[in-house]
C-alpha positions as CSV (number, residue, x, y, z in Angstrom):
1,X,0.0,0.0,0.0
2,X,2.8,2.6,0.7
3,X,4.8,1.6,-2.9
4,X,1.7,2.0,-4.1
5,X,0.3,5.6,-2.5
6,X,3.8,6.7,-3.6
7,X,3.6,6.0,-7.5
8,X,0.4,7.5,-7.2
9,X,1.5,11.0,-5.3
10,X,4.3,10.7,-8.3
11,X,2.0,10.1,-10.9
12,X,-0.2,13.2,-9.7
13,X,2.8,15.4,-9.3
14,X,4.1,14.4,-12.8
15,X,0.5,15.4,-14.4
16,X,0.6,18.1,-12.4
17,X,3.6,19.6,-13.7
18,X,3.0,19.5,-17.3
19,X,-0.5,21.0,-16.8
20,X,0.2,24.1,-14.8
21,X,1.3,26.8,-17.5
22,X,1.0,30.2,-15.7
23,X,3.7,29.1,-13.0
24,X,5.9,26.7,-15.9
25,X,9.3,26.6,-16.7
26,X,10.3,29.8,-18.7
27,X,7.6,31.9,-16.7
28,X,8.1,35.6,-16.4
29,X,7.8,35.3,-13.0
30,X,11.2,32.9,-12.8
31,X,14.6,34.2,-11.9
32,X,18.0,33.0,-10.1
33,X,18.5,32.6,-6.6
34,X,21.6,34.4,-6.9
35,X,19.9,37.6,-7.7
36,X,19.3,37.7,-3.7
37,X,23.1,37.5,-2.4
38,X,23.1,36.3,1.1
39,X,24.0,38.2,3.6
40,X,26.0,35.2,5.3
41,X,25.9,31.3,4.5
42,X,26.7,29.0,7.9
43,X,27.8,25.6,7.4
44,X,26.0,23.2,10.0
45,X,26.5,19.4,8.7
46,X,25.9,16.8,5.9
47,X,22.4,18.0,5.9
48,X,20.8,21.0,6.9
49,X,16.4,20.9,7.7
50,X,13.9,22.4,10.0
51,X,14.3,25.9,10.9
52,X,12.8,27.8,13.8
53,X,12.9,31.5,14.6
54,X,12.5,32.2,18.6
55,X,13.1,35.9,19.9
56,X,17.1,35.7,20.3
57,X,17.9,33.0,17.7
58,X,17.4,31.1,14.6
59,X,17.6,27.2,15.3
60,X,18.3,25.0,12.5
61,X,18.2,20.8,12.7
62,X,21.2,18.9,10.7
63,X,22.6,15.0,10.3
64,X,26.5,14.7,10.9
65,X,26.1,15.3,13.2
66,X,22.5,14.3,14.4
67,X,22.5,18.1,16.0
68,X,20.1,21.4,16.3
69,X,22.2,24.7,15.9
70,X,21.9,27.5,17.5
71,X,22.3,30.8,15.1
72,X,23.2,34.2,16.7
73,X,21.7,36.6,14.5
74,X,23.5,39.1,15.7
75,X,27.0,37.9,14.2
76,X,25.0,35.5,11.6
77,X,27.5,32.6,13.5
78,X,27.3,29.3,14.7
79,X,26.8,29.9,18.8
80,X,26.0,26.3,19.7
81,X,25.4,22.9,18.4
82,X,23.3,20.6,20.4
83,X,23.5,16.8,19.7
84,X,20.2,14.8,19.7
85,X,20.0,10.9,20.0
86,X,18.6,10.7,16.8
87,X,18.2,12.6,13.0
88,X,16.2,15.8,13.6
89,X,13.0,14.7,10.8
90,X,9.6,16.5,11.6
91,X,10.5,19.7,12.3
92,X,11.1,22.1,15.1
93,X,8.9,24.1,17.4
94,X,10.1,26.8,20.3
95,X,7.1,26.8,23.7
96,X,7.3,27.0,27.2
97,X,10.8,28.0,27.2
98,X,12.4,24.6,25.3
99,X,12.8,23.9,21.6
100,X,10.9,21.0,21.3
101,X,12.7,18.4,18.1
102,X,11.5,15.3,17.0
103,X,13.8,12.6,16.0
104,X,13.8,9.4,13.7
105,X,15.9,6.5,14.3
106,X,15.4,2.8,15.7
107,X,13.1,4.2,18.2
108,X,11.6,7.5,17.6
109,X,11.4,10.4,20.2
110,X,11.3,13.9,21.1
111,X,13.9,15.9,22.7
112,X,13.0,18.8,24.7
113,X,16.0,21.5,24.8
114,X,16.4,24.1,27.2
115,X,16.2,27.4,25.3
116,X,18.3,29.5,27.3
117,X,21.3,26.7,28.1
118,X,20.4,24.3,25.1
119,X,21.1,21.7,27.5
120,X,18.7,18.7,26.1
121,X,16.0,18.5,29.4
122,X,14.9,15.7,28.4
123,X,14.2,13.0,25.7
124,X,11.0,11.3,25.2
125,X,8.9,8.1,24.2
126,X,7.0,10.1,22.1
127,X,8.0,10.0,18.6
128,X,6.9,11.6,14.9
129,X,4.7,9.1,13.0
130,X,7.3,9.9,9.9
131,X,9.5,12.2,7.9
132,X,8.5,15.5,7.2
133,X,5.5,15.0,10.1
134,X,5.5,18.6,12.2
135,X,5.4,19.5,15.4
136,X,3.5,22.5,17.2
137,X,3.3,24.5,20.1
138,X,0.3,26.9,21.8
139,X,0.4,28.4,25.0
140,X,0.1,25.2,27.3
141,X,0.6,22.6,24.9
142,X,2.9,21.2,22.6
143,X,1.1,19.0,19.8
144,X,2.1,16.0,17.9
145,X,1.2,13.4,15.4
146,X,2.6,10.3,17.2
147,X,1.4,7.2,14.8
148,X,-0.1,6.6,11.0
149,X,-3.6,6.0,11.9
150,X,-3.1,9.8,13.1
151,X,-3.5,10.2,16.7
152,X,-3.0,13.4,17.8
153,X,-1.2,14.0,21.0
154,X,-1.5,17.5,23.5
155,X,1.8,17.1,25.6
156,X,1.8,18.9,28.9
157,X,5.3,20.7,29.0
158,X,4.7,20.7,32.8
159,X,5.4,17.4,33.3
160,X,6.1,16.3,29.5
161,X,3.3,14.1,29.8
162,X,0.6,12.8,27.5
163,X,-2.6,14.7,28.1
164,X,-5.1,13.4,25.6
165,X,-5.1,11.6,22.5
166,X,-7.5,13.0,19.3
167,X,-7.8,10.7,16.6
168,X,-7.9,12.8,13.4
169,X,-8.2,11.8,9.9
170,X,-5.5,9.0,8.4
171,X,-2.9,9.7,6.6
172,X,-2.5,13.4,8.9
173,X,0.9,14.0,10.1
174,X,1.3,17.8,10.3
175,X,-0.2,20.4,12.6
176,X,0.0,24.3,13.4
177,X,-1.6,26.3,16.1
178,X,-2.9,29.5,15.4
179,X,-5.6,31.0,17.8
180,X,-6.7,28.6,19.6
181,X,-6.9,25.9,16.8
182,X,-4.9,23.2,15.9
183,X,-4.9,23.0,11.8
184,X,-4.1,19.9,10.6
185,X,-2.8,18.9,7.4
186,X,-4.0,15.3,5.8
187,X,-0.7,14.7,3.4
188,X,-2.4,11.2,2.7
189,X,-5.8,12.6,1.1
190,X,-6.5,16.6,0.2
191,X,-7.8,18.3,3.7
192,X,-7.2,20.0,6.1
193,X,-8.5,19.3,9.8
194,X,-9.5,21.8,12.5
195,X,-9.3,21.0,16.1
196,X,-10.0,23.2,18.9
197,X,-7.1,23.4,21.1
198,X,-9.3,23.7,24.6
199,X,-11.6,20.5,24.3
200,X,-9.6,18.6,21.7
201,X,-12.6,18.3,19.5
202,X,-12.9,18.3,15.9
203,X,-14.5,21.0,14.5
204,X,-14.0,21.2,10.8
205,X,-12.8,19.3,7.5
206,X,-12.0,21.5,4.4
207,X,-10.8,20.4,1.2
208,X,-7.8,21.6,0.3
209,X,-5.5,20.8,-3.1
210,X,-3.7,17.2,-3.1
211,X,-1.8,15.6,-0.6
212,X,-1.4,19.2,1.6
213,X,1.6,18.4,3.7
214,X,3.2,22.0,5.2
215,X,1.2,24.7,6.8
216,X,1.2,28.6,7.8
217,X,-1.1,31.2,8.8
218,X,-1.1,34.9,8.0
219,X,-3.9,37.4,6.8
220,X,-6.7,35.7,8.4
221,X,-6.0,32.3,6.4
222,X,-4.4,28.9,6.6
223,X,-2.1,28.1,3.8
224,X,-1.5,24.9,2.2
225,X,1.7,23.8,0.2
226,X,0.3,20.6,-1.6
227,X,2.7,18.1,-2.8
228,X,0.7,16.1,-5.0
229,X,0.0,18.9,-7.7
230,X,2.7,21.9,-6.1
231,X,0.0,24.1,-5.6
232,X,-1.2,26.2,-2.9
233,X,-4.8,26.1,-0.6
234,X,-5.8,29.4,0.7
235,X,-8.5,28.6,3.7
236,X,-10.3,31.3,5.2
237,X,-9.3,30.6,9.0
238,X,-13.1,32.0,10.4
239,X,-15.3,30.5,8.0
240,X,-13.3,27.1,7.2
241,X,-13.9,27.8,3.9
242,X,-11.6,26.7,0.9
243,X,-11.7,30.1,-1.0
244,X,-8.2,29.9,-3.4
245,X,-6.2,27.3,-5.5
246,X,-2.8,29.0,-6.6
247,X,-0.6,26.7,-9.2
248,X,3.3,26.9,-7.8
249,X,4.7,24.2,-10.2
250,X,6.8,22.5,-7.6
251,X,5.2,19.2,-7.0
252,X,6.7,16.3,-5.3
253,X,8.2,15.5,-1.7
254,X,10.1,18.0,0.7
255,X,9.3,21.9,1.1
256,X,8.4,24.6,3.6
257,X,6.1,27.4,4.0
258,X,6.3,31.0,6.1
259,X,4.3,34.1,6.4
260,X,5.7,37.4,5.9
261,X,4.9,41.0,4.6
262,X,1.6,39.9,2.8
263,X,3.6,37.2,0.7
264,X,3.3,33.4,1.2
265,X,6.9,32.4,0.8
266,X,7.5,28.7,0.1
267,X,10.8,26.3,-1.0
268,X,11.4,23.4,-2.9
269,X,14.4,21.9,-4.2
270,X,15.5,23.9,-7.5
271,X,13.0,26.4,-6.2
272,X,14.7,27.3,-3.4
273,X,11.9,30.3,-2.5
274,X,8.6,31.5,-4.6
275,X,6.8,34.4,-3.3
276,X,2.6,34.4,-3.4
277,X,0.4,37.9,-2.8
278,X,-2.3,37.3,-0.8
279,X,-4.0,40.6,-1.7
280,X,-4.1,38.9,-5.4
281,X,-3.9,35.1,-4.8
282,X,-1.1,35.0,-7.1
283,X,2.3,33.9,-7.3
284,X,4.4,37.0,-7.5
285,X,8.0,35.6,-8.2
286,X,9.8,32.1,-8.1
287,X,13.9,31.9,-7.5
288,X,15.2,28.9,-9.4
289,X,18.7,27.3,-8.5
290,X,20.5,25.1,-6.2
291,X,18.8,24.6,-2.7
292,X,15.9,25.0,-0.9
293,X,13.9,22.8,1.3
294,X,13.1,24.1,4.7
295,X,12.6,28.5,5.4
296,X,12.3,30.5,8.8
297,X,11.7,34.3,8.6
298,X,12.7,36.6,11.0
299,X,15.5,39.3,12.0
300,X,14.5,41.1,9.0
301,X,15.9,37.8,7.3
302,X,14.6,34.9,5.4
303,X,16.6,31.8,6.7
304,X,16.9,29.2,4.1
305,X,18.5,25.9,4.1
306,X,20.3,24.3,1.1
307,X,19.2,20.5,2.4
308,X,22.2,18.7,0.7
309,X,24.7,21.3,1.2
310,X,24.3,21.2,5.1
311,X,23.8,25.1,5.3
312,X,21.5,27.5,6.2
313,X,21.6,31.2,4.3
314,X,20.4,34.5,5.5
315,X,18.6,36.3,2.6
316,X,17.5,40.1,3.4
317,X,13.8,40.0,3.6
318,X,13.0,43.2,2.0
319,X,15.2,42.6,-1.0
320,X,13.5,39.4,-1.3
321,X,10.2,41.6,-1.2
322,X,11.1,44.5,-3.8
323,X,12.1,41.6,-6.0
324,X,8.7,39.7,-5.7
325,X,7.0,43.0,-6.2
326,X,8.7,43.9,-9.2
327,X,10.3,47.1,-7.4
């Protein structure tokens, strides 16, 4: 059944990329990467993936080593590389003070570093259900798909305990919270779930485009990146309402979404950023090129990672801006 769903999500991402013309190869909206020079490139290990932005640091995860890194964006330098028992894979989210990284391995966990020290606090039996799963934290909870029938966990960072289970639909592995819901994304099917963070409840099921796997939230919606076509689902956070389908042209497995400055900014690999307006519902500007694959904003930055170079780059946000606006 897996070799199977996976020829199928390849089949629909092949399709998909030889139908979608306004976002194709050649577009007018294309350009090079290396039109936005970074402002520093920091190598971190075999692989760089998973980037989160807390208010004194960027953290980034990385294999050889099995680590999270510590950025210090004031000097754009390495301050600190934490090892983990185990590859950083689904994500990173910063709540109650820790940096909270699930790892893959023999027996999957989740490490719970201090943010101030990174000393690891502690390292638990409570691991991703996959690969590019997620991880999210609200105010009193950190969330988690643990399993592929897609339980949902809340984890109490008071005592880093399991506090209830949600079951959700199959084939969900990646949530977000964004006031006072939990938004999850079914990469197995094409919805997205909405659970409310106080009672655990399900309260919604939109349809979104294929196989939605990543997930952001800005301008009173909850943003999509679909892998099985490479386009984008616009859901209107108050109404659970699909209400726009935007055509990328980057189908296929990997890739990260952020919010920033009315644009939608996602990677891929070989589009290592694309910039959508969500005043227009329509992709603005893609960078083609080496890298891509995981993005953080914030510092006045856009943090990207080139996965199989192992480093992460800092790209001056309002440069990237101008350029998507055509200024």
């Amino acid at each position: 059944m897996v070799r199977l769903f996976r020829l199928l999500v390849l089949a629909v991402a092949l399709a998909a990329s030889c139908a979608v013309t306004s976002a194709g190869a050649g577009s007018r909206r294309d350009r090079s990467i290396a039109e936005l020079k970074p402002l520093a490139t920091i190598k971190l290990g075999r692989t760089a993936d998973w980037v989160a932005v807390t208010a004194d640091a960027v953290w980034v995860g990385s294999t050889g080593p099995d680590a999270v890194n510590r950025i210090d964006p004031a000097t754009n330098t390495l301050a600190a590389s934490v090892v983990v028992p185990g590859r950083p894979c689904a994500g990173l989210a910063a709540g109650s003070g820790s940096l909270w990284v699930p790892l893959c391995g023999p027996k999957p966990a989740l490490a719970r570093i201090d943010l101030a020290t990174g000393r690891v606090l502690a390292v638990l039996d409570i691991g991703p259900a996959a690969p590019e799963s997620g991880i999210a934290a609200g105010p009193d909870a950190v969330w988690l798909i643990i399993d592929k029938s897609a339980t949902l966990v809340r984890i109490d960072p008071a005592d880093n305990s399991v506090r209830q289970r949600i079951a959700v639909p199959a084939g969900s592995f990646n949530p977000l919270y964004s006031d006072g819901i939990v938004w999850v994304t079914q990469a197995g099917g094409a919805a997205l779930t909405a659970v409310d963070a106080e009672s655990g409840a399900v309260v919604a099921t939109i349809k979104t485009g294929p196989h939605p796997r990543f997930l952001t939230a800005g301008a009173g919606a909850v943003w999509t990146l679909n892998q099985g076509d490479g386009s984008l689902s616009r859901v209107d956070a108050a109404r659970r309402k699909l209400i726009a389908k935007i055509p990328l042209g980057t189908p296929g497995p990997g890739g990260d979404i952020a919010f920033a400055e009315g644009l939608v900014w996602t990677t891929f690999s070989k589009v290592p950023l694309a910039a959508t307006d969500v005043a227009t519902n329509r992709l603005r500007r893609r960078w083609r090129g080496a890298g891509g694959d995981s993005l953080g904003i914030g510092f006045g930055a856009i943090w990207l990672t080139d996965y199989k170079a192992g480093t992460i780059a800092r790209l001056d946000l309002n440069q990237a801006v101008r350029a998507a606006r055509g200024k």
